[in-house]
C-alpha positions as CSV (number, residue, x, y, z in Angstrom):
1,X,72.8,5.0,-9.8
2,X,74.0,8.2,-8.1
3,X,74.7,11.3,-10.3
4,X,77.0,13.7,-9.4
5,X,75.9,17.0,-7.7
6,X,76.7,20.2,-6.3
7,X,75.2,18.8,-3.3
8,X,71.6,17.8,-1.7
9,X,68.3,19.4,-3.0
10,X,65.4,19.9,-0.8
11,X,62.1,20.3,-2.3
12,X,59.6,22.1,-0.3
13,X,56.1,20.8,-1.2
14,X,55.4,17.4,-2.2
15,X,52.3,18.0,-4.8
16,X,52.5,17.7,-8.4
17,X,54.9,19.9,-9.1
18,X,57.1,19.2,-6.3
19,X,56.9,15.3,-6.5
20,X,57.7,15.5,-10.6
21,X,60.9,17.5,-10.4
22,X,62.3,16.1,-7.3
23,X,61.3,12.9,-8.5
24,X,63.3,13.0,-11.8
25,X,66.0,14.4,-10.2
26,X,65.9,11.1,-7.6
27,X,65.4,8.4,-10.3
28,X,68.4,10.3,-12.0
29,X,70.4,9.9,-9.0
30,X,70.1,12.7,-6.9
31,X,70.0,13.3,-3.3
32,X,66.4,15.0,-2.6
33,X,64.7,16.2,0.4
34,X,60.8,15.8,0.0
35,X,59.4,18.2,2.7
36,X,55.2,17.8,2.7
37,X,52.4,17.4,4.7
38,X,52.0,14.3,6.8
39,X,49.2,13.1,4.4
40,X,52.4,13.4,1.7
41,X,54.4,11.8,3.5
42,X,52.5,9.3,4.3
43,X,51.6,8.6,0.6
44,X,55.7,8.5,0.0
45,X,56.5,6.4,1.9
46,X,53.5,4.2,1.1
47,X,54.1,4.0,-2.9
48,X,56.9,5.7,-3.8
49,X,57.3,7.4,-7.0
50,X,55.5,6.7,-10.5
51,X,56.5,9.3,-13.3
52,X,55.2,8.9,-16.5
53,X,55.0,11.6,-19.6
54,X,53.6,12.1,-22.7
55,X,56.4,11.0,-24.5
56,X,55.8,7.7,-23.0
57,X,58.7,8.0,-20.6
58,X,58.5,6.2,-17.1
59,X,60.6,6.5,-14.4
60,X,59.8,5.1,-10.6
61,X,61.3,5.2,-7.5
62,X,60.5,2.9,-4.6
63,X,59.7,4.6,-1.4
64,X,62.5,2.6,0.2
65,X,64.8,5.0,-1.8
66,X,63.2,8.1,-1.0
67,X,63.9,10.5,1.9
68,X,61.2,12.6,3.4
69,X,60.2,15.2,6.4
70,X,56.9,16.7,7.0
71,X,59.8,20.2,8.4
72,X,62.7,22.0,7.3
73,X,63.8,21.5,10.7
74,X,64.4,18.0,10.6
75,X,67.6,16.1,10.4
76,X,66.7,15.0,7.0
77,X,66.4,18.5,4.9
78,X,69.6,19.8,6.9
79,X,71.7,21.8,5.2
80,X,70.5,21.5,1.2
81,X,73.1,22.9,-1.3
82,X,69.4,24.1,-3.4
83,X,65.9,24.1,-1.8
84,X,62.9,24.5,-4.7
85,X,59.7,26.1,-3.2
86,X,56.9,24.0,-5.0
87,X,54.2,25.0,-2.7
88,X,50.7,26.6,-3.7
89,X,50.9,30.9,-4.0
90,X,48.3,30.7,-0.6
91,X,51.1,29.1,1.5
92,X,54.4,30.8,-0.2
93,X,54.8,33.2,3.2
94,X,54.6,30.3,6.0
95,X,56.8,28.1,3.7
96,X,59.3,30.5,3.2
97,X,59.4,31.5,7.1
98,X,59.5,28.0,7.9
99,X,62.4,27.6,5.5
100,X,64.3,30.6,6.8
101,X,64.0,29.1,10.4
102,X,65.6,25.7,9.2
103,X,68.5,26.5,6.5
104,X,71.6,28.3,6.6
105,X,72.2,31.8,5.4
106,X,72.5,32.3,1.7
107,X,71.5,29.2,0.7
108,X,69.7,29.3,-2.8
109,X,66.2,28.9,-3.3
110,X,64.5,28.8,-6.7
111,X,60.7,29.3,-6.6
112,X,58.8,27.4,-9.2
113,X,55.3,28.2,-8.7
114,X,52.8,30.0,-11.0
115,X,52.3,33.7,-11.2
116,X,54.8,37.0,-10.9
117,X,55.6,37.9,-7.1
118,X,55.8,34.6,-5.2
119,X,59.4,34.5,-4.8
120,X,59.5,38.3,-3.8
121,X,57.0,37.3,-1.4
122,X,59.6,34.5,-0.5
123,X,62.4,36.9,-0.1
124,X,60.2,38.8,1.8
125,X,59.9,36.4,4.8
126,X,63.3,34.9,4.6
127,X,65.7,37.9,3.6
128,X,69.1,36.2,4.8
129,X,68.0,33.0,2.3
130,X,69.4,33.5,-1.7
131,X,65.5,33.4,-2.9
132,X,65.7,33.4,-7.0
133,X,62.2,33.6,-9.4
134,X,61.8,30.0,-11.1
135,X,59.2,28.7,-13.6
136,X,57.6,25.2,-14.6
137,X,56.4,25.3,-18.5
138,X,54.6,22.1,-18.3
139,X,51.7,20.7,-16.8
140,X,51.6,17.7,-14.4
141,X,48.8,16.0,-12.9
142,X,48.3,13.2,-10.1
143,X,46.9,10.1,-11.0
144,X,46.5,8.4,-8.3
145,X,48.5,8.1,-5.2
146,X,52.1,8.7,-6.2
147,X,51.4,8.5,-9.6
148,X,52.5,11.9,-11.6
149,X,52.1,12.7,-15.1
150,X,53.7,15.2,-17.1
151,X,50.9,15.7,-19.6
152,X,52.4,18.8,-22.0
153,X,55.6,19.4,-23.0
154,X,57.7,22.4,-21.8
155,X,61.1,23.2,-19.8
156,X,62.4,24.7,-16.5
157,X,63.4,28.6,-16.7
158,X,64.9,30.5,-13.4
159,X,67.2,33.7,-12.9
160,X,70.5,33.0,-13.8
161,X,72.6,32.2,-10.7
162,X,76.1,30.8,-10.3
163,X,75.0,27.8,-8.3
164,X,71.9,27.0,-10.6
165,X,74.8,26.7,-13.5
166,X,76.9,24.0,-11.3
167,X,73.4,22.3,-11.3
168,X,72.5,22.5,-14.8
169,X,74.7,19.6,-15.9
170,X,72.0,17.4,-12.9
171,X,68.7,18.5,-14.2
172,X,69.7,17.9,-18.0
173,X,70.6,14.4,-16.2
174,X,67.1,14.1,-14.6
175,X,65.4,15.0,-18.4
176,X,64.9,18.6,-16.8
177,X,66.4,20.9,-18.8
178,X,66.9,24.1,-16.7
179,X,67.5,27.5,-18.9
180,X,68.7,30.4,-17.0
181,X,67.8,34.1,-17.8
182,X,69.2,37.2,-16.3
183,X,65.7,38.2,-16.5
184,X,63.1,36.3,-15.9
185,X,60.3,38.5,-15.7
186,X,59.6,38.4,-19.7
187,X,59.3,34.9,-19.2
188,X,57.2,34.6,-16.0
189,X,54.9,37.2,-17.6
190,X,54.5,35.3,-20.9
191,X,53.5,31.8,-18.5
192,X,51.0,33.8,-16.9
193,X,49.4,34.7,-20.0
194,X,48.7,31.6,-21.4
195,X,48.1,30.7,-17.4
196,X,45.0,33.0,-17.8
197,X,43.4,29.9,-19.5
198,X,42.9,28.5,-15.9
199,X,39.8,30.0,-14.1
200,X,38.3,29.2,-17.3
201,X,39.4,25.4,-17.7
202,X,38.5,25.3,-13.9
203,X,34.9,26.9,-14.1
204,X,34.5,24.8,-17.7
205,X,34.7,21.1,-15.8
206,X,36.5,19.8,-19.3
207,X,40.2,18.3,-19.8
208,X,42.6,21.0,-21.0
209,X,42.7,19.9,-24.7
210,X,39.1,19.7,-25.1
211,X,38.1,22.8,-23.4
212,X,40.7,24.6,-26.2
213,X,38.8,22.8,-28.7
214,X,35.4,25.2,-27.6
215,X,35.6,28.3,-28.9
216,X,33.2,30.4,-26.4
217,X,35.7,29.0,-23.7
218,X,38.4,30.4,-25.9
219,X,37.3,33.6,-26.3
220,X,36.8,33.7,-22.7
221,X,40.6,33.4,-22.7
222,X,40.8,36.0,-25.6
223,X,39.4,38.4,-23.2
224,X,41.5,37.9,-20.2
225,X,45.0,38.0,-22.2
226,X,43.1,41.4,-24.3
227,X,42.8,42.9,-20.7
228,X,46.4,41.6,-19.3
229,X,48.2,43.0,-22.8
230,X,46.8,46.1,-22.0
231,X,47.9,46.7,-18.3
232,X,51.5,45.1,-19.7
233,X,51.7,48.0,-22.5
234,X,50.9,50.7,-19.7
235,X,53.4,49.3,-17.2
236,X,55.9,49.2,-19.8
237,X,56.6,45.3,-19.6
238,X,57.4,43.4,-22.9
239,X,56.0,39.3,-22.3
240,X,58.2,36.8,-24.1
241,X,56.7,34.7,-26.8
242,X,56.2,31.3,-25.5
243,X,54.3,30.4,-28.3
244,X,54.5,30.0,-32.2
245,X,52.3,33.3,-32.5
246,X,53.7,36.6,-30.7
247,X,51.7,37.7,-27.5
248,X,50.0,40.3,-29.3
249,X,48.4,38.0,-31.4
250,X,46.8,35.0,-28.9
251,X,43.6,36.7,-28.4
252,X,42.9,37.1,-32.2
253,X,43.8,33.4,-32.7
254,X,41.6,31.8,-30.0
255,X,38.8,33.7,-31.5
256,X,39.3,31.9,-34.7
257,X,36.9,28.9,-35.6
258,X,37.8,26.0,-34.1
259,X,39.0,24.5,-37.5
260,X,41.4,27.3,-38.3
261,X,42.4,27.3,-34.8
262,X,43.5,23.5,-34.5
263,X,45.6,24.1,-37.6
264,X,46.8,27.3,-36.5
265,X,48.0,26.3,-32.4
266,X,48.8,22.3,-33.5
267,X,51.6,23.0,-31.3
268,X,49.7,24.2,-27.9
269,X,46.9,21.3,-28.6
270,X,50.1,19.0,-28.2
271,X,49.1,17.4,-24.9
272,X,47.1,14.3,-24.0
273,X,43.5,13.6,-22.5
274,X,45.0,13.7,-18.9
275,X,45.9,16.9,-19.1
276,X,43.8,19.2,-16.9
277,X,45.2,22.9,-15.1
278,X,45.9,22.4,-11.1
279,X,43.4,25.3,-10.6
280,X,40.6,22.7,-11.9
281,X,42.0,19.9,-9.8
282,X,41.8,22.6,-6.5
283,X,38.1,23.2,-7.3
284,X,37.6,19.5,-7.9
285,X,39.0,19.0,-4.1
286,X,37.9,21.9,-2.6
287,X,41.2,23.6,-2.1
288,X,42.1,27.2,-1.9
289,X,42.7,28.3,-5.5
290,X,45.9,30.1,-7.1
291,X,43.2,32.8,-8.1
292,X,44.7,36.0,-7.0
293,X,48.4,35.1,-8.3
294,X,47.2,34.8,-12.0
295,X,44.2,37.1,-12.3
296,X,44.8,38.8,-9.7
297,X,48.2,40.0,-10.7
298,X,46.4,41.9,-13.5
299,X,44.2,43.4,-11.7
300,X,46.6,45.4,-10.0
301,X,48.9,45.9,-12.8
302,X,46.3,47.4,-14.6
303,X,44.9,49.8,-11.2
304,X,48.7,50.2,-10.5
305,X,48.7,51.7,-13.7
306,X,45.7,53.6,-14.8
307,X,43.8,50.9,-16.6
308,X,41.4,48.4,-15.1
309,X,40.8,44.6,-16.1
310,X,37.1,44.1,-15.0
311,X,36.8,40.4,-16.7
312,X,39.8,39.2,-14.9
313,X,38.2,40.2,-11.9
314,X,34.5,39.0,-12.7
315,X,36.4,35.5,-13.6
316,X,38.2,35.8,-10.2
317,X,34.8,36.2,-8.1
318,X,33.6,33.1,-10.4
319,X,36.5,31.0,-9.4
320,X,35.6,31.8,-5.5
321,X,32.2,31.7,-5.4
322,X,32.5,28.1,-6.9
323,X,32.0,26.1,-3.9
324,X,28.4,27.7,-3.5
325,X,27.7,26.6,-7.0
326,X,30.0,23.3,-8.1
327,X,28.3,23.4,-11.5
328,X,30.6,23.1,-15.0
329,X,29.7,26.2,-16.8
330,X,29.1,26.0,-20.4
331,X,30.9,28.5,-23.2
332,X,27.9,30.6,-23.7
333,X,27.6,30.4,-19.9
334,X,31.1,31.5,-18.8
335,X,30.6,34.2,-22.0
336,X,27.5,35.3,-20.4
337,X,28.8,35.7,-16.8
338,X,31.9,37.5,-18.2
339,X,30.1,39.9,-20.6
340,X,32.3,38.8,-23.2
């Protein structure tokens, strides 16, 4: 099948994120670019593509009809009419260097990784590159090699963009509907609110759903969100509602029993037993965590504005000082450390 396009995409980091979008957008049709490490690569080319969802959806593409380079600068990612950046946060400044060595001037790039100043960072180290915010709503998790699963339910978002509305028509092909916003930093603010929820999932060793099901682990979250509202009221930043329930009122609802709280967030529980956050999957492996672009970023909203957010930065020195201590920590236990 081959779906018309503006042109060729190029997706620059073949993890979960990377391998889900550009792999709906290649079972759709699509000419994509898969740039990763040789280990990716090599797992590509091995097994292809396996998609599956939690609407039961599946969608695979053989490796024979996939196209892969472990650079930018190879023949095979030349000259991309859209490039998304699906790397970690850690490695957004070498990715976007080696992207501005390797594509022509102008050429859009839509940054869909987690937190608030990744694709400034982005334009940063590739200023004559088009580098736009993006943002993934749902969760996807590897299952084995080349086996993704999108495990909650959610769209694309990314600043609106002339040549992101030639593509639009593509991703609703692909089953990815892409909104665009003239603003995205409502959005991207709102995401990493509920994002807050990592650290703890990580440090709590327990699948998404049933880690929301715990209430000490929710409150945990409660207090993170309590601390992010408040730098977002100083700074002046209004989050968008991504949920049923206003921002404002998150922390009061994970606080609630557990029995009010499945009736209340029915909605957010809507996700199945594979579901974890890639932050847990990073400590599993014993990779660099996206730590300072979620927590972080409130941390320094609130200094940069005259408040501080000492729990976000307790559960931050948690999150790194895991490897010394690869335990699951309990909900009284992460309470306790948080002094929450």
């Amino acid at each position: 099948m081959t779906l018309t396009t503006p042109g060729t995409v190029l997706v620059m980091g073949a993890g979960a994120v990377g391998c889900w979008i550009g792999g709906c957008l290649a079972a759709a049709g699509a000419p994509v670019t898969f740039i990763g490490r040789q280990r990716s690569v090599d797992t590509l080319r091995a097994h292809g593509l396996a998609l599956t969802d939690l609407d039961g959806g599946r969608r695979t593409v053989p490796a024979g009809a996939l196209t892969w380079a472990t650079s930018p600068l190879e023949d095979a990612a030349r000259s991309p009419s859209l490039a998304l950046l699906c790397v970690k946060s850690g490695a957004t400044a070498d990715a976007a260097a080696d992207l501005a060595r390797a594509l022509p001037a102008h050429t859009v790039v839509v940054s869909m990784q987690n937190g608030i100043s990744n694709a400034a960072q982005a334009r940063s180290h590739a200023p004559q590159l088009t580098v736009l915010p993006g943002m993934v709503q749902f969760n996807v998790v590897e299952l084995g090699p080349g086996r993704y699963h999108r495990a909650t339910s959610g769209r694309l978002a990314a600043q609106d963009h002339p040549l992101l509305r030639a593509w639009q028509p593509a991703f609703a092909a692909a089953g990815l509907p892409l909104e665009l916003h003239a603003d995205l930093a409502p959005l991207q603010w709102g995401k990493l609110l509920l994002n807050l929820n990592n650290p703890v999932n990580a440090l709590s060793g327990l699948p998404l759903r049933a880690q929301l099901l715990e209430r000490d682990h929710r409150i945990c979250m409660a207090a993170l969100i309590d601390e992010a509202l408040t730098a977002l009221h100083a700074a002046g930043i209004q989050p968008a509602k991504l949920t049923p329930l206003p921002p404002p009122a998150l922390p009061a609802a994970l606080r609630l029993p557990t029995a009010i709280f499945r009736l209340l967030a029915f909605r957010m529980l809507r996700m199945d037993a594979k579901a974890r956050t890639s932050m847990a999957l990073d400590l599993m492996q014993r990779r660099p965590t996206e730590i300072d672009a979620l927590c972080g970023e409130v941390v320094r909203l609130a200094r940069d504005h005259g408040t501080t957010a000492p729990v976000n930065e307790r559960i931050s020195e948690l999150v790194r000082a895991w490897p010394s201590r690869p335990q699951p920590m309990s909900g009284r236990e992460l309470r306790a450390a948080l002094g929450v």
